[in-house]
C-alpha positions as CSV (number, residue, x, y, z in Angstrom):
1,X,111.1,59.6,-14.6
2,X,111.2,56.8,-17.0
3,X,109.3,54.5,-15.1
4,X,106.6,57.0,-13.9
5,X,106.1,57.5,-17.3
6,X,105.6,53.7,-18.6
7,X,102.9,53.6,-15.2
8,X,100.9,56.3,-16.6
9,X,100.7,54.7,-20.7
10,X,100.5,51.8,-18.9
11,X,97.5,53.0,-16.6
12,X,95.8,54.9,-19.6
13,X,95.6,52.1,-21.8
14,X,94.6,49.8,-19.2
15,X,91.6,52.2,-18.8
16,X,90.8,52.5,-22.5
17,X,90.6,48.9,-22.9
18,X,88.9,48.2,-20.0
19,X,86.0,50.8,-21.3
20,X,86.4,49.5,-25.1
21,X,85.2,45.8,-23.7
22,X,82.4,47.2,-22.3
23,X,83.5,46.9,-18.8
24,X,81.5,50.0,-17.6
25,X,81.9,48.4,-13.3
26,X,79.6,50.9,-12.7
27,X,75.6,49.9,-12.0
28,X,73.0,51.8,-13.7
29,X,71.1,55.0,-11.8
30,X,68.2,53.1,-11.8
31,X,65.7,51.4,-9.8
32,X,66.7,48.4,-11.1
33,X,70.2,49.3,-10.5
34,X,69.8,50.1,-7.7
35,X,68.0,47.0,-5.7
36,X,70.7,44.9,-8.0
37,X,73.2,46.4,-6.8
38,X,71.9,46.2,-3.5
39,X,71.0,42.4,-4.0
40,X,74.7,41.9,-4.9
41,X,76.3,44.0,-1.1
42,X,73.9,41.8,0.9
43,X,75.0,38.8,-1.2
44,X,79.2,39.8,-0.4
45,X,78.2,40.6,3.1
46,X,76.6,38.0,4.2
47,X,73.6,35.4,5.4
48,X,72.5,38.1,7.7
49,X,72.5,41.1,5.3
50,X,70.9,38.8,2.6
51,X,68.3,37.8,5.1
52,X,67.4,41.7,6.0
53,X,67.6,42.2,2.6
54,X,64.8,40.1,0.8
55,X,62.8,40.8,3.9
56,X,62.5,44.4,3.1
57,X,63.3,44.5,-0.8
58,X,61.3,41.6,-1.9
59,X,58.2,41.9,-3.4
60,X,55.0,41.0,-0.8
61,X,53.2,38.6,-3.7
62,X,56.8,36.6,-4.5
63,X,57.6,36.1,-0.6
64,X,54.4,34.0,-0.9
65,X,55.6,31.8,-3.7
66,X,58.9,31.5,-1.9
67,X,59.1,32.6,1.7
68,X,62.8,34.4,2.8
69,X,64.0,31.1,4.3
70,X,63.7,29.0,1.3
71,X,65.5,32.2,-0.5
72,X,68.1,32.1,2.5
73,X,68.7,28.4,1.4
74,X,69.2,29.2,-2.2
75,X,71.5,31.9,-1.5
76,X,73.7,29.5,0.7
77,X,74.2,27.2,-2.2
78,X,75.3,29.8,-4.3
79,X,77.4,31.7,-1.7
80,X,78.8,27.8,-2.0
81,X,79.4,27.6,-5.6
82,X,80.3,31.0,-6.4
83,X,82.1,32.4,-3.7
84,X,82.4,36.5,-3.7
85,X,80.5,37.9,-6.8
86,X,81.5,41.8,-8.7
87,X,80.4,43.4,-10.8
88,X,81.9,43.3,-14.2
89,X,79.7,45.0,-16.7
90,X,76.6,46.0,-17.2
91,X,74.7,43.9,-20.3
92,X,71.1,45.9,-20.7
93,X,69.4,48.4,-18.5
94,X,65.4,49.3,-18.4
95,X,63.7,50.4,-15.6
96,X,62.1,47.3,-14.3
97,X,65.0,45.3,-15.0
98,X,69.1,44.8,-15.4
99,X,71.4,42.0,-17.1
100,X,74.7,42.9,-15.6
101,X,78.0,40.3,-15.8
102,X,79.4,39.6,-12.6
103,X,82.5,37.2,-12.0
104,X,82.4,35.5,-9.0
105,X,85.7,33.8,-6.9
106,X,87.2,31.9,-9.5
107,X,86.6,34.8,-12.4
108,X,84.1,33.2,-14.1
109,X,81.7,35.3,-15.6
110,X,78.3,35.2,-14.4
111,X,74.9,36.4,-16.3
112,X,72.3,38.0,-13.8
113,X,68.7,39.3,-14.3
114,X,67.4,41.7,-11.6
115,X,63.7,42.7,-12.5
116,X,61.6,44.6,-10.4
117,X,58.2,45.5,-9.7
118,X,56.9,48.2,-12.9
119,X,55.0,50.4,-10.1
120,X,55.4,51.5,-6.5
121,X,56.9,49.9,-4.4
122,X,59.3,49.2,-6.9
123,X,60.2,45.9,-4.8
124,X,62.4,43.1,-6.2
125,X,60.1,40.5,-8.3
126,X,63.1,38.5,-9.3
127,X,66.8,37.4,-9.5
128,X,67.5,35.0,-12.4
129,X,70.9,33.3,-13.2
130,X,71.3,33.0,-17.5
131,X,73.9,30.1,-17.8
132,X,74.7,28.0,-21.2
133,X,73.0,24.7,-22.0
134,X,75.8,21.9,-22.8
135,X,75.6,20.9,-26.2
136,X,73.3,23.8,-27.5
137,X,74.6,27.0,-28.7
138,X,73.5,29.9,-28.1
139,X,70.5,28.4,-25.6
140,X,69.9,29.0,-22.4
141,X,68.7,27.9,-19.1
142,X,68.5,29.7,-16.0
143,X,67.1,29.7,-12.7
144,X,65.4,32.1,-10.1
145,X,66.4,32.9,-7.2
């Protein structure tokens, strides 16, 4: 009895904490929301699913500037340096776009920009990756996918 009862405190205040860091795990009902969180199960899933994915979710007019195999590519080096990525929490939310925190195999947190297209389709416009300059607080630089 004692030790069903230290589970449940234990499980409790795990979940208040979890919700008091901001660690919400769950992605926005949005349409922005929705094609990252989309973007993120073809990413875990595989070259294959990520190949069908920017192929149908992409947007027509940035397919031109970079086709699906030079995307393919990109998502290979990543699927290389990161490993699995989940989402953590969700940073901002609007309806064309959606900074979200995902850690990827090691933990590390990762800041990602899903923006999509402000009218119908709706398709994907971009993915961009916010990382830390060295030596500059505070700055950025980040890169598109």
């Amino acid at each position: 009895m004692r030790r069903i009862a230290w589970c449940t405190a234990a499980l409790i205040l795990g979940t208040f904490s979890a919700a008091a860091a901001g660690d919400s795990g769950v992605w926005p009902a949005s349409r922005a929301g929705e094609m990252g969180r989309g973007w993120v199960n073809a990413y875990c899933a595989g070259e294959d699913s990520m190949r069908a994915f920017l192929a149908t979710h992409m947007a027509p007019k940035n397919l031109e500037e970079r086709n699906v195999t030079v995307r393919v590519q990109k998502y290979q080096e990543l699927r290389e340096q990161y490993g699995r990525l989940q989402l953590q929490s969700v940073e901002e939310s609007t309806a064309e776009k959606v900074t979200v925190k995902l850690l990827d195999a090691d933990a590390k947190q990762r800041t990602f920009i899903f923006t999509i297209q402000d009218g119908p389709p709706y398709k994907l416009v971009s993915v961009m990756i916010r990382q830390p300059m060295d030596g500059l607080h505070g700055m950025f630089r980040g890169f598109h996918l």
